[in-house]
N, C-alpha and C positions, 0 to 999 in steps of 0.2 A: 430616702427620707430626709435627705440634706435640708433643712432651711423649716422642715417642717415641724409643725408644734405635735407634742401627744393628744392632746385633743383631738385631731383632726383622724386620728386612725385606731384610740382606746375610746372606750367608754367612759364617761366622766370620771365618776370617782379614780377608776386609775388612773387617768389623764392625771389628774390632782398628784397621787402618790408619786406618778416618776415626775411630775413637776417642782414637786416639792426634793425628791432624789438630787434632779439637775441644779438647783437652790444652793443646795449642802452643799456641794461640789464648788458653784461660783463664790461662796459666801466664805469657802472654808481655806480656798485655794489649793486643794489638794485633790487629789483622785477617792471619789466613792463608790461601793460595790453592792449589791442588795439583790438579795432573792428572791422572788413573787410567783406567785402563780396567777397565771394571765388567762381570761377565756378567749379562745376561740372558735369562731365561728363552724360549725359542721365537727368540731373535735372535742367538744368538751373541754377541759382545762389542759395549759401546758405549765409546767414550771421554766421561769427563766432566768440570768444572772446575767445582772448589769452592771458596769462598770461607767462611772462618768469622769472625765477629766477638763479642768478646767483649761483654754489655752488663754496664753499671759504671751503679750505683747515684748518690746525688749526691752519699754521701758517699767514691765514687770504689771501692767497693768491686764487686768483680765479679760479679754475680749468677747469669748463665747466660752461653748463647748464642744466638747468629742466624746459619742456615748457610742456602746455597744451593747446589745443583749445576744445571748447566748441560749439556745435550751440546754436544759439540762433534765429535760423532763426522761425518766428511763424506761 
């Protein structure tokens, strides 16, 4: 999913929430984590935990980011 937006593979509204997640993260300069429950397709909902981390250039300036989700669905 490198380069790719959430839009392009969530449903709006969540598209919105982890975009606003990824937000937090560039605005705050630090790493943010958040639990959701996400629908999928043929499974009905999973629950997942993401982690987003800002990457900061050397002259400390913010470049992108680095996310992960996780399920955590049991």
């Amino acid at each position: 999913m490198i380069g790719r937006r959430a839009e392009e593979f969530l449903p709006a509204e969540l598209a919105r929430r982890f975009e606003e997640h990824d937000q937090q993260a560039l605005n705050s300069g630090t790493s943010v984590h958040l639990e959701m429950e996400v629908p999928v397709a043929g499974q009905g909902s999973r629950w997942f935990e993401t982690s987003v981390t800002p990457l900061v250039n050397e002259q400390g300036e913010v470049t992108g980011s680095a996310g992960i989700a996780r399920d955590i669905t049991e």
